[in-house]
BANU-649842 format. One record per residue (C-alpha): residue number from 1; x, z, y. Coordinates in Angstrom, 3 decimals, padded with zeros to 6 digits, always signed. Example, Ala and Ser with C-alpha at 12.3 -4.5 7.8 and 13.67 -1.06 7.14 Angstrom:
BANU-649842
resi/x/z/y
1/+012.300/+007.800/-004.500 .
2/+013.670/+007.140/-001.060 .
This chain:
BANU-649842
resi/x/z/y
1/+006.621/-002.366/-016.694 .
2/+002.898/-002.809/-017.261 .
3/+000.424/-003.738/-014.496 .
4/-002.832/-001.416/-014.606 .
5/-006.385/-003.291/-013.262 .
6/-009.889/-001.886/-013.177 .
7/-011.771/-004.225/-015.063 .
8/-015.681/-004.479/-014.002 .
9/-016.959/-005.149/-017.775 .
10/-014.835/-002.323/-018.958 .
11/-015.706/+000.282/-016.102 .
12/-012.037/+001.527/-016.177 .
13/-008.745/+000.357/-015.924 .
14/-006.644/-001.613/-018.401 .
15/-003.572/-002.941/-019.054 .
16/-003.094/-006.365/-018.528 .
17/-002.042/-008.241/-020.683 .
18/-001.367/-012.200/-020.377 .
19/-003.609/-014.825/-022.906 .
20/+000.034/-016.326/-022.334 .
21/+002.946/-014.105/-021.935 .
22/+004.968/-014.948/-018.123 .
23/+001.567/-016.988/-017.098 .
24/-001.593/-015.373/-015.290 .
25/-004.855/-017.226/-014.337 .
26/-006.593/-016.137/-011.901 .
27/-010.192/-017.692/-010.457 .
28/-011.746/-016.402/-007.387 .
29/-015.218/-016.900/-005.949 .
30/-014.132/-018.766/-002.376 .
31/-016.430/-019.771/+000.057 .
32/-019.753/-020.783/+000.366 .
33/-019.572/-022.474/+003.652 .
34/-022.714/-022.855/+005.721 .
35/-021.302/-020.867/+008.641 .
36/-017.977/-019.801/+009.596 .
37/-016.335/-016.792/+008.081 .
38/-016.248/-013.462/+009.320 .
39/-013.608/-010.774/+008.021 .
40/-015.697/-009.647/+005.247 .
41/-014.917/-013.007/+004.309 .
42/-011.753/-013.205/+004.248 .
43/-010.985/-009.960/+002.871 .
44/-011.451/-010.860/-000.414 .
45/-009.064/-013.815/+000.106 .
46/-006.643/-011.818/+001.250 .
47/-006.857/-009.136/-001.329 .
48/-006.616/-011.579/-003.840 .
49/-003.223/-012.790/-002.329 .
50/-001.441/-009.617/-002.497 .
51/-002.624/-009.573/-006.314 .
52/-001.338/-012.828/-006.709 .
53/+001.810/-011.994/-004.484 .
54/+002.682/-008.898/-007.127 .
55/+002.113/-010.862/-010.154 .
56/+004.565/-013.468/-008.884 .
57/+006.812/-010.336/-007.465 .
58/+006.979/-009.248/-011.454 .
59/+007.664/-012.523/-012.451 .
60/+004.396/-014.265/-013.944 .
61/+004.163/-017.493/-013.128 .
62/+000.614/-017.640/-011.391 .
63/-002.407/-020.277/-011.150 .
64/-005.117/-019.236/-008.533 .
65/-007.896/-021.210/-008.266 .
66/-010.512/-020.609/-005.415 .
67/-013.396/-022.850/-005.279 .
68/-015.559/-023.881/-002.264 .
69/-019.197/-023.957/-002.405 .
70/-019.950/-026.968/-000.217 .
71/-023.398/-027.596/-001.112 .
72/-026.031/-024.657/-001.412 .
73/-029.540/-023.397/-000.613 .
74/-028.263/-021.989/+003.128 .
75/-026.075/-025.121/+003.933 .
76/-029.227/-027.433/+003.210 .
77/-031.618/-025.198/+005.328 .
78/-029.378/-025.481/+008.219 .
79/-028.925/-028.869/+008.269 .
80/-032.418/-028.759/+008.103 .
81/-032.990/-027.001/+010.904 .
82/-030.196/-028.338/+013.138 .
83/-030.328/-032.163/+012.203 .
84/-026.903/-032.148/+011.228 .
85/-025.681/-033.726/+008.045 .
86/-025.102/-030.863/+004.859 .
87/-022.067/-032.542/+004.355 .
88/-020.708/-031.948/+007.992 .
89/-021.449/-028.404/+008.434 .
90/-019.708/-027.779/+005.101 .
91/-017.020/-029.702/+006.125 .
92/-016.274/-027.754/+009.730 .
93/-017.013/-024.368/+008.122 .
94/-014.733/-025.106/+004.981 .
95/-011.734/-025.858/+008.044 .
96/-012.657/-022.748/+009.303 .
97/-012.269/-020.733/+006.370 .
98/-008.917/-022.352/+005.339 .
99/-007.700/-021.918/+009.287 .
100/-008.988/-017.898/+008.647 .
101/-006.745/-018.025/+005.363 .
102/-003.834/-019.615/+006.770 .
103/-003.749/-017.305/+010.180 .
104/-003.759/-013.891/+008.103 .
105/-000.886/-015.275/+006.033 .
106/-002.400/-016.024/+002.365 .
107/-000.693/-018.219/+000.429 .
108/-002.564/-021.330/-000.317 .
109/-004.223/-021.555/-004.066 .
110/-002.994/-023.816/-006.560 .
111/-006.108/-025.913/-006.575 .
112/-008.879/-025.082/-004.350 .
113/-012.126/-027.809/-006.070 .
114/-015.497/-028.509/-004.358 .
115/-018.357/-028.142/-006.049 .
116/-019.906/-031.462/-004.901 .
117/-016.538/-033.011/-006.696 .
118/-017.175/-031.255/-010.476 .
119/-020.758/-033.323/-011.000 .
120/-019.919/-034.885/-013.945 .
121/-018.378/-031.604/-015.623 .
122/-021.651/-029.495/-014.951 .
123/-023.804/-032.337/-016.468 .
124/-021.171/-032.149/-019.257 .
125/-022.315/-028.100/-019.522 .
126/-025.663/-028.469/-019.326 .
127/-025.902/-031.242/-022.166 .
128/-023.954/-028.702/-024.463 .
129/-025.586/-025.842/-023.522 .
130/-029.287/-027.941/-024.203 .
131/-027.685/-028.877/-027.681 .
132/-026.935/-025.450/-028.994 .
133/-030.313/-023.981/-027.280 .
134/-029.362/-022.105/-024.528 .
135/-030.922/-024.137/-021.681 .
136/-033.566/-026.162/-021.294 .
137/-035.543/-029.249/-019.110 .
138/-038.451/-028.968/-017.281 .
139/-039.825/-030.619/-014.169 .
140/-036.233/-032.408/-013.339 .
141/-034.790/-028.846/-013.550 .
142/-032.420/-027.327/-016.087 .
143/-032.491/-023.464/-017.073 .
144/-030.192/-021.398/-018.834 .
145/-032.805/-019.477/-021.554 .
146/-031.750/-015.622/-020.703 .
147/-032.646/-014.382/-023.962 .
148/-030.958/-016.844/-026.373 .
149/-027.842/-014.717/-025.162 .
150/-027.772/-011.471/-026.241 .
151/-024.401/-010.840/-023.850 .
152/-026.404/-011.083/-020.835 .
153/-026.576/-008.562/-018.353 .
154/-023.265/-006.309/-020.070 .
155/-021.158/-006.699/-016.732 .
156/-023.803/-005.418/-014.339 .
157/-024.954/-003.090/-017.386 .
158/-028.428/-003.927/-016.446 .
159/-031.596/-004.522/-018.944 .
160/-033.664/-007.912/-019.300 .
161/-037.241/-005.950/-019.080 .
162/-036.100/-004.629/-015.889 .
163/-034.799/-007.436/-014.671 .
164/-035.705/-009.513/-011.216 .
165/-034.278/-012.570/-011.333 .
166/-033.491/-014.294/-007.997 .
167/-035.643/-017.858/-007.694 .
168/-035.908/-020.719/-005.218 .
169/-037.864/-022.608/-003.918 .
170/-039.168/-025.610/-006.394 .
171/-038.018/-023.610/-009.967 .
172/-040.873/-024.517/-011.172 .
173/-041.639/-025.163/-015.343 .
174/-039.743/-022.210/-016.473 .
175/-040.296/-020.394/-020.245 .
176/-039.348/-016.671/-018.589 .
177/-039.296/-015.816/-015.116 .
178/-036.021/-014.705/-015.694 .
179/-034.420/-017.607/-016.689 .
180/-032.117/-019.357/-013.947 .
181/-031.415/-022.683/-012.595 .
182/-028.570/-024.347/-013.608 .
183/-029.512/-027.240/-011.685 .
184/-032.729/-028.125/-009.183 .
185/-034.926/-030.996/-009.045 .
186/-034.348/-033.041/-006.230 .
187/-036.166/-032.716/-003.084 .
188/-036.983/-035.378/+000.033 .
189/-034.827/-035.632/+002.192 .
190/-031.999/-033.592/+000.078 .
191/-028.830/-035.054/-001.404 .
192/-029.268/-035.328/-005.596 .
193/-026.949/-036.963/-008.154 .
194/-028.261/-038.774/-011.356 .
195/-028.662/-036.531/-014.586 .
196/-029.877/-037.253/-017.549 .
197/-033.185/-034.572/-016.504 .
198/-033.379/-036.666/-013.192 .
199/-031.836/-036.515/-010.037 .
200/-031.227/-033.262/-008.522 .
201/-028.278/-030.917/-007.457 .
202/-026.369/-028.023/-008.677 .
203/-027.446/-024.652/-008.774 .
204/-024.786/-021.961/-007.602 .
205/-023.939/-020.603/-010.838 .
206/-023.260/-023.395/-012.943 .
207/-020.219/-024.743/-010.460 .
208/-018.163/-021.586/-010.805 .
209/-018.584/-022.432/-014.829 .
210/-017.200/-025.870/-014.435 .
211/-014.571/-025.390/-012.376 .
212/-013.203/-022.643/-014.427 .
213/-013.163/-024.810/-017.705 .
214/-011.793/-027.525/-015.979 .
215/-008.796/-026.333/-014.270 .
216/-008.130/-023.012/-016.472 .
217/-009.225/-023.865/-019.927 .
218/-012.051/-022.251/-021.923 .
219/-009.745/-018.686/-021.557 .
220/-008.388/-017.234/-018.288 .
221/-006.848/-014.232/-017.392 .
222/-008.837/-012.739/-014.273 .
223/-011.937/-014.043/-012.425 .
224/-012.486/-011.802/-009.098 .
225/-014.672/-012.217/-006.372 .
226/-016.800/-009.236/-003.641 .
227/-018.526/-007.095/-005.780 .
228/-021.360/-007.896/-004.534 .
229/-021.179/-011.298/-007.035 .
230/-021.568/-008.932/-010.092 .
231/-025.134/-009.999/-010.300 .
232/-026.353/-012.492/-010.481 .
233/-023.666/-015.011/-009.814 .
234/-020.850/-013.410/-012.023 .
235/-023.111/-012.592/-014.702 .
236/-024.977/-016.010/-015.149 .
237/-021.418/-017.714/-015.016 .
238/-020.825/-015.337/-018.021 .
239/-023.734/-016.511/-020.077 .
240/-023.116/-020.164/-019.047 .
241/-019.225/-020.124/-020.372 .
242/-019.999/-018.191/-023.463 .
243/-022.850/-019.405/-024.634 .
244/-021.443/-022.797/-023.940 .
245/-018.477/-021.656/-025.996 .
246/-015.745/-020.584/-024.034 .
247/-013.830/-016.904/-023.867 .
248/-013.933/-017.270/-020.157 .
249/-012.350/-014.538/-018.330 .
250/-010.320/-011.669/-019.866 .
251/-010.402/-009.204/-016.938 .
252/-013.205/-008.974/-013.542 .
253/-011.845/-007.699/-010.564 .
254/-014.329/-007.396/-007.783 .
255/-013.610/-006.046/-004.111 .
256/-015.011/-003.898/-001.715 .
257/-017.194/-004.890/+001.038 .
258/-016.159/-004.496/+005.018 .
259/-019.375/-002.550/+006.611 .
260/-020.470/-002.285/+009.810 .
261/-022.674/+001.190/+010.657 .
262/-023.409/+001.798/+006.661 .
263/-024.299/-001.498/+006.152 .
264/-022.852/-005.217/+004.235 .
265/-021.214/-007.526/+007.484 .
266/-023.381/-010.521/+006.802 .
267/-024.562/-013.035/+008.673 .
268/-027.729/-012.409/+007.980 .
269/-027.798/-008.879/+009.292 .
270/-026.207/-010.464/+012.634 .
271/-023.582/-008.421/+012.437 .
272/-020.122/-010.461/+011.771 .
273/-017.249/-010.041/+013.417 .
274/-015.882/-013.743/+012.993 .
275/-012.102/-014.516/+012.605 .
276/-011.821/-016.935/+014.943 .
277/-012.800/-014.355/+017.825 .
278/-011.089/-011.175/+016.291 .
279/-007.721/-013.418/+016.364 .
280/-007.960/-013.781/+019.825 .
281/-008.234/-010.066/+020.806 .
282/-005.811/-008.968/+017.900 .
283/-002.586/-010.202/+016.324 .
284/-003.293/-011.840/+012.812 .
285/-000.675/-009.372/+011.206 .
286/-002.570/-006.527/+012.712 .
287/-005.366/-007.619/+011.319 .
288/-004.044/-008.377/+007.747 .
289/-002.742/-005.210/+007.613 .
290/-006.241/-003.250/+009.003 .
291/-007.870/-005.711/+006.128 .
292/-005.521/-005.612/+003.091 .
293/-004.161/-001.941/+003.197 .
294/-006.840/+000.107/+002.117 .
295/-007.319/-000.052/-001.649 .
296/-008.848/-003.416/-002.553 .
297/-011.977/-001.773/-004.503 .
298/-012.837/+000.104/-001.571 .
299/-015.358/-000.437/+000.968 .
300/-013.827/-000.710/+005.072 .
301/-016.371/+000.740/+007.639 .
302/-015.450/-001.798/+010.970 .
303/-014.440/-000.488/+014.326 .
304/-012.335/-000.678/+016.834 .
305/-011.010/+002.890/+016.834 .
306/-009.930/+001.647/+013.095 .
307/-008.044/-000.995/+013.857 .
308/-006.281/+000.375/+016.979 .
309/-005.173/+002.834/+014.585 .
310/-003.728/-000.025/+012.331 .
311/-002.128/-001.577/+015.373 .
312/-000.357/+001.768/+016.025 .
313/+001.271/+002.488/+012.611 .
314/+002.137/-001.220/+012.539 .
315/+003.811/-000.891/+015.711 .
316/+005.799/+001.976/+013.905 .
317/+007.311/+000.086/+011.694 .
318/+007.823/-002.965/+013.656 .
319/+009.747/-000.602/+016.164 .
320/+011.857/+000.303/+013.184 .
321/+012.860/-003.246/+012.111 .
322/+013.661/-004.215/+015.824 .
323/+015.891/-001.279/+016.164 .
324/+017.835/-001.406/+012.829 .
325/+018.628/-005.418/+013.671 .
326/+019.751/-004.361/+017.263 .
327/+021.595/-001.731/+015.537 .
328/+023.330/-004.524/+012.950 .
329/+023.745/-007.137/+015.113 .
330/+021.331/-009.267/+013.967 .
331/+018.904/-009.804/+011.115 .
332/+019.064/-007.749/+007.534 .
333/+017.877/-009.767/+004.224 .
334/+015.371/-007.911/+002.149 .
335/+016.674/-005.920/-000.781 .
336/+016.662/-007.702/-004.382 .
337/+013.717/-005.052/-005.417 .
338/+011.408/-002.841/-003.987 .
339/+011.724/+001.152/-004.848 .
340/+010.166/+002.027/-007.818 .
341/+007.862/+004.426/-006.561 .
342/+006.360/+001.337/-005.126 .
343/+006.417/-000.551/-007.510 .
344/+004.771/+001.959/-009.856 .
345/+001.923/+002.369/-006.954 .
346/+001.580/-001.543/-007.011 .
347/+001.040/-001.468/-011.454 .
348/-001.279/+001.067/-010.846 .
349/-004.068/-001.159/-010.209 .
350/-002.883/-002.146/-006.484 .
351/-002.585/+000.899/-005.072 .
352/-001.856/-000.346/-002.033 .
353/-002.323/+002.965/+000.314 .
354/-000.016/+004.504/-002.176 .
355/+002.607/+001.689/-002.116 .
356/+002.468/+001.648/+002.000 .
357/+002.874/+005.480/+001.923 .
358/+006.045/+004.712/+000.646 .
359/+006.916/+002.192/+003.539 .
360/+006.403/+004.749/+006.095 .
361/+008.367/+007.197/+004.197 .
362/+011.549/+004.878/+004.400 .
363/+010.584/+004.128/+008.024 .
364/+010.792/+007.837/+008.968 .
365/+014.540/+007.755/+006.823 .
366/+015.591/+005.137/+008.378 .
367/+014.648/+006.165/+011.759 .
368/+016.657/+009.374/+011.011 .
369/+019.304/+007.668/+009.771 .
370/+019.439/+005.785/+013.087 .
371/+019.366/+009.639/+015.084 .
372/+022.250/+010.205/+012.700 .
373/+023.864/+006.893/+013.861 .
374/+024.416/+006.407/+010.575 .
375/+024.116/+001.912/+010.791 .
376/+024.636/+001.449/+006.408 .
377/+021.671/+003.987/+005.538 .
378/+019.829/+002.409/+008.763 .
379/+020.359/-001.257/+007.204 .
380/+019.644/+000.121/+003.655 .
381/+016.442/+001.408/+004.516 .
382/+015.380/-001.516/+006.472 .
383/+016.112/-004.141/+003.396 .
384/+013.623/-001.950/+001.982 .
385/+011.177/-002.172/+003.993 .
386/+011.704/-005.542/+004.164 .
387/+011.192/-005.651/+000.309 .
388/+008.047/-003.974/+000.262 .
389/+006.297/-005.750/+003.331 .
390/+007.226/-009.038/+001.971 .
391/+005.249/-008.256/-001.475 .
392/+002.280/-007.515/+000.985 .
393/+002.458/-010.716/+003.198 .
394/+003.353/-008.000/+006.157 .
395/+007.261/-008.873/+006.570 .
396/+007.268/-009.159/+010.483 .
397/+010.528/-011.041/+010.359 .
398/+008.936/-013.841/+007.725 .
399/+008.329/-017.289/+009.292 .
400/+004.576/-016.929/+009.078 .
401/+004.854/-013.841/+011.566 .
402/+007.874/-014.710/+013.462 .
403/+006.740/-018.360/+014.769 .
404/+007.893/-020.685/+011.775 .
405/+007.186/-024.622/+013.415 .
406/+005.163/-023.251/+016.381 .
407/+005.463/-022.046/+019.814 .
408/+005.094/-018.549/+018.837 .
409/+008.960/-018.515/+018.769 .
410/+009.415/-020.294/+022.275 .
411/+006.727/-018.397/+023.820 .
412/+008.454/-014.968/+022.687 .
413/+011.791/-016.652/+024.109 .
414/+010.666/-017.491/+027.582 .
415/+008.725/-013.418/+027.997 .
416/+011.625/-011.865/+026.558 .
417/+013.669/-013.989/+029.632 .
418/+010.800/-012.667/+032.259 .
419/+010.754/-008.883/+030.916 .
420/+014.337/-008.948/+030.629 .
421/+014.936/-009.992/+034.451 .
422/+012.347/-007.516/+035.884 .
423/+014.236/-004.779/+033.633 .
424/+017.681/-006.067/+035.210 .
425/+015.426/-005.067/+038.678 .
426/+014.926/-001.730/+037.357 .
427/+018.550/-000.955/+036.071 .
428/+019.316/-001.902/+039.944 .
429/+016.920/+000.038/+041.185 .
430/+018.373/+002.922/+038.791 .
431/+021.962/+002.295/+039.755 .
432/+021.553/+002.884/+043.525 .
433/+019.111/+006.098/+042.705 .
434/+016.280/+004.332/+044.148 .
435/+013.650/+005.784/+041.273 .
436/+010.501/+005.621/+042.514 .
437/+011.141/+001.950/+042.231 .
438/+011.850/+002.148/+038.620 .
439/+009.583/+004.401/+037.695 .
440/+006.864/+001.909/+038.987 .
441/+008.469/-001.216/+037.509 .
442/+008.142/+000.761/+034.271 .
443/+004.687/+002.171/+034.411 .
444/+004.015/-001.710/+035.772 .
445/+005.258/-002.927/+032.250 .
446/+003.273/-000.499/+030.175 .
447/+000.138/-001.383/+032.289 .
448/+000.740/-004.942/+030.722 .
449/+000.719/-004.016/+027.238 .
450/+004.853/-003.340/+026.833 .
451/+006.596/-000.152/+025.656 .
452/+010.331/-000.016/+027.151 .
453/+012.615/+002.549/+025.634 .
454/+016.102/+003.077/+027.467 .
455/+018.954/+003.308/+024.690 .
456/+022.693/+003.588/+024.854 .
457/+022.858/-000.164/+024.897 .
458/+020.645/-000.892/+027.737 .
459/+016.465/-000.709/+027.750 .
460/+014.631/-002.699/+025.199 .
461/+011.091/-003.722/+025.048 .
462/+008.373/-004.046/+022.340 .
463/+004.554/-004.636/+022.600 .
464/+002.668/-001.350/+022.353 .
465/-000.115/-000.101/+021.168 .
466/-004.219/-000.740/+022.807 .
């Protein structure tokens, strides 16, 4: 067994292989949160967690770190603009992203750091990246000298002399316009910290540096973020680590953006479509499954039609589970191991379309198998399934789906109890031939959003598709 990943700085795929064998690291770029996320957000997030759900489903013991950018360029300007403290709005919006994270099932990381709590660690950088003459002081700001590292630009495979190097406001005093800011002079009004240079505050890259040393050591295993980090974020965290004298990170994986009409979902575009509203139109294991299915390099054009699609094949296999459990006479545990041909999809750097192919294939045998009325292939199949929706975070009968400590479980009691006594209306209206009665109680049910099928042991009901 060997697990496959496309690396970025490679431009192919590798075997992985641990810096410590039965132990993976993994750091992702989290939020930066001046606004509330939307589900390009949280794609990445959740593609991330079915990584880290397979390397803990072959047995690696796994560390995922995801930071949170709580102070930044785009927080400050809109506490600027609206009055409210930066510390507030990062605050809210870092909620919001966890609640986002939490509703489409991803496991929570091992340690999830602020940037505003790693001061003393960056100043720590900087003065040993000053020392061995890779960054330098000037006006109360401290830049990282692009050319004293001759690594720089090999993961976006770019060259210096054609380089544009983002710059903010107030960089002022730099040797090359293409050196970046570690860290910014402070500003009135602004929140700063003391530094040897002066007061000031971080810069983005320089956080993501920090927090990696700190919690996984000067060598990791995988850092992976949207690949739309690749430059410049990822690769000034690159020349900040090495030059600074750590390995850093082994492997990059970066994922693929969701688009709306061609284009990045941004905020800045005005085009997000924000978690907190899609939940409310869509069931979150819909949407984790219209989000984490498709392969996790690839980019997911946004619409409706899409995602009604998703619901749909969902509803397939949800249909199936319900079914096989009536059939057994009550719940089946998941098998021990998945089947190997999904397995070997999963190595093959996450092939996740792949792997789910082979979840509707053993839906469609199992369904069979239930034609055939025959119950052990049924059950057999459904452990199965079980198996391999429970690597993806898609297991409809896990606690996070099923209600766990909420009402979801009550609520699902008490309209099961309703739908169950208007169907006892429409076996009575059956039973004394009055039809046209139970016809429209039927076509009464679908209008509210429920499929009834009529089987040997009496009608059942699931909800359908929009």
């Amino acid at each position: 067994m060997t697990i496959r990943l496309y690396d970025t700085s490679a431009r192919q795929i590798r075997d992985f292989t641990p810096l410590k064998p039965g132990c993976v690291s993994i750091y992702l770029c989290g939020a930066t949160v001046q606004a509330a996320p939307h589900i390009g957000h949280i794609r990445s997030g959740l593609n991330f967690d079915i990584m880290r759900r397979w390397f803990a489903y072959r047995g690696y013991d796994v560390t995922f770190i995801r930071n949170v950018t709580d102070i930044d360029d785009k927080i400050l300007a809109k506490s600027a603009e609206s009055g409210e403290p930066w510390w507030s709005i990062g605050f809210r919006n870092e909620r919001a992203f966890n609640q986002g994270y939490d509703v489409l099932g991803c496991l929570p990381p091992t340690y999830e750091p602020r940037a505003t709590g790693h001061i003393p660690e960056m100043i720590e950088m900087m003065r040993g990246l000053i020392e061995r003459g890779h960054a330098y002081a000037a006006d109360g700001n401290v830049y990282f000298d692009v050319r004293s590292y001759p690594g720089y630009l090999a993961l976006s495979n770019q060259e210096l002399d054609n380089l544009l190097q983002p710059s903010g406001e107030g960089e002022t005093g730099k040797r090359d316009p293409r050196d970046f800011a570690m860290w910014k002079a402070a500003k009135p009004g602004e929140p700063s910290w003391e530094t040897p240079w002066g007061r000031g505050r971080p810069g983005w890259h320089l956080e993501c540096s920090a927090m990696a040393h700190k919690y996984l050591g000067a060598a990791f295993d995988i850092h992976g973020g949207g690949v739309d980090l690749v430059f410049p974020h990822h690769e000034n965290e690159i020349a900040q680590a090495k030059a600074y004298g750590d390995e850093f990170a082994a492997y990059w994986a970066h994922n693929g953006w969701v688009t709306m009409s061609g284009e990045k979902m941004s905020k800045s575009l005005g085009n997000s479509v924000l978690v907190s509203e899609m939940v409310k139109h869509w069931r979150p294991i819909v949407l984790r499954y219209y989000l984490g299915t498709p392969h996790y390099r690839s980019m997911i054009e946004y619409s409706e039609e899409a995602l009604r699609e998703a619901e749909s094949a969902f509803a397939r296999i949800e249909g199936f589970v319900q079914r096989v459990m009536e059939k057994a006479g009550g719940p089946v545990e998941p098998a021990p191991e998945v089947p190997p041909a999904f397995a070997e999809a999963m190595d093959d750097d996450l092939g996740v379309p792949q792997a789910l192919a082979i979840v509707h294939t053993t839906v469609r045998q199992g369904n069979s198998a239930l034609t055939a009325d025959d119950k052990e292939a049924a059950v057999a199949r459904l452990a199965e399934v079980r198996a391999m929706l429970g690597v993806l975070g898609l297991d409809p009968l896990d606690e996070q789906w099923s209600g766990g400590g909420d009402r979801g479980e009550d609520l699902h009691g008490v309209v099961d109890s309703l739908v169950r006594l208007v169907l006892e209306q429409r076996q009575a209206a059956r039973a004394r031939k009055d039809y046209a009665t139970a016809d429209a109680i039927r076509d009464q049910l679908q209008q509210s959003g429920l499929v009834i099928e009529d089987t040997p042991s009496g009608p059942r009901w699931e909800l359908g598709p929009r």
